[in-house]
C-alpha positions in Angstrom: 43.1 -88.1 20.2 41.3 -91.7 20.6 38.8 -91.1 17.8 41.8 -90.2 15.5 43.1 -93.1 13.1 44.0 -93.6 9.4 42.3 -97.2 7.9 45.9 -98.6 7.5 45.6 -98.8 11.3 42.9 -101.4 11.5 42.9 -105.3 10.0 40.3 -106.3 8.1 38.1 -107.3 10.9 38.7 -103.5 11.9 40.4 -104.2 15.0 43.5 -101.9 16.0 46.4 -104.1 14.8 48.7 -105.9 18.0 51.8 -105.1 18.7 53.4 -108.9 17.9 51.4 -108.6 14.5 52.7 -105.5 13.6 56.6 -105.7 14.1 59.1 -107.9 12.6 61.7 -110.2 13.8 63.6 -109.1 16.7 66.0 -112.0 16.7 67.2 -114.4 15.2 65.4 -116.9 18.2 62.4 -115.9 16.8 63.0 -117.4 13.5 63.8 -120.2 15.2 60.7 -122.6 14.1 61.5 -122.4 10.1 65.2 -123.5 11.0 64.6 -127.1 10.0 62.5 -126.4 7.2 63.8 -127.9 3.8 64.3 -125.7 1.1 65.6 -127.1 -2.6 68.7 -124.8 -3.5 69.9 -124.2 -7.1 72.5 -123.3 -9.1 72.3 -122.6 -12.9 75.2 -122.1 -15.2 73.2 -121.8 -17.9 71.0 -123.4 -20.4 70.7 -125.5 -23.6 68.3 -126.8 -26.1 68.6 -129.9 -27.6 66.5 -132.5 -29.7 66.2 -135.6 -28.4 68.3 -137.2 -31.4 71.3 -134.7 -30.4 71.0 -135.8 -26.6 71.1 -139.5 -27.2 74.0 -138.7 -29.3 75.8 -137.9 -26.0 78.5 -139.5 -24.6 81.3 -139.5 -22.4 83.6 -136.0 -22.9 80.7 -134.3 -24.9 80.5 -130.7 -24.7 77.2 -128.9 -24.7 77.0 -125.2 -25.0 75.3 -123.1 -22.7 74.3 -119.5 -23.3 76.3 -118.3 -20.6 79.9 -116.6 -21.1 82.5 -118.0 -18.8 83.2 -115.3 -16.0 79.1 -114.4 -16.3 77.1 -114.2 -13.0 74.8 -117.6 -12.2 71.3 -117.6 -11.0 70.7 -119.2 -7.7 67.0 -120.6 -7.0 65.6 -121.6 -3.7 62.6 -123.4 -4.2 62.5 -123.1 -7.9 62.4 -118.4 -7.4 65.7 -116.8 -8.6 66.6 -115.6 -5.4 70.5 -114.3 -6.1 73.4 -113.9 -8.4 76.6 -115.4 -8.2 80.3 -116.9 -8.6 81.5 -120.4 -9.0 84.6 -121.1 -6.7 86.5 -123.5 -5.5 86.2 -124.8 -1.4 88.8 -127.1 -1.3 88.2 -129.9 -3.7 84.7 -129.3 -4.6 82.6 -126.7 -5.8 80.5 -123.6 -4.3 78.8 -120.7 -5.4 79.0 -117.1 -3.7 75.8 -114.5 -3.8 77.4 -111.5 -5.5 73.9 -109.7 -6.0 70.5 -110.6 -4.3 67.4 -110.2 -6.5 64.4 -108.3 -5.0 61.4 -110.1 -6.2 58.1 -108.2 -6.5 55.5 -110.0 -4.1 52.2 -110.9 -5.9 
């Protein structure tokens, strides 16, 4: 019936919602205008804290301990928001990282 709708059905100017509004990406051509934005990707091992006296101590061949176990997943950032889990490996004669668990963030 046309008088029959539910308030999720209207925005907040209480207009029916339009169609381009309401679905998602249909291809990837539609994402194509965020292509060439820049995003700042990260990967941690793991982490350390020093005082300053121990890090000037530093030098060539010094070890510092992280709080990671070696074969533990990394965290992978993208824009500073853990985003994924992963591996270290080896492509050829330099490192990489592979997403072995993505991390469903809670929107705020």
């Amino acid at each position: 019936m046309a008088g029959d709708f539910e308030l999720n059905d209207f925005n907040a100017e209480g207009e029916e919602p339009r169609d381009e509004l309401v679905e998602g990406p249909r291809s990837a051509r539609d994402l194509e205008a965020v292509y060439d934005v820049p995003v700042q990707v990260s990967a941690v091992l793991g982490k350390s804290t020093l005082q300053v006296n121990q890090l000037l101590k530093l030098g060539r061949g010094a070890v510092v301990e992280l709080d990671r176990k070696v074969g533990e997943a990394i965290d992978i950032y993208v824009n500073n928001r853990l985003v994924a889990r992963g591996e270290v490996v080896v492509v050829e004669d330099r490192l990489g990282v592979t997403m072995t668990e993505i991390i469903k963030a809670e929107r705020t």
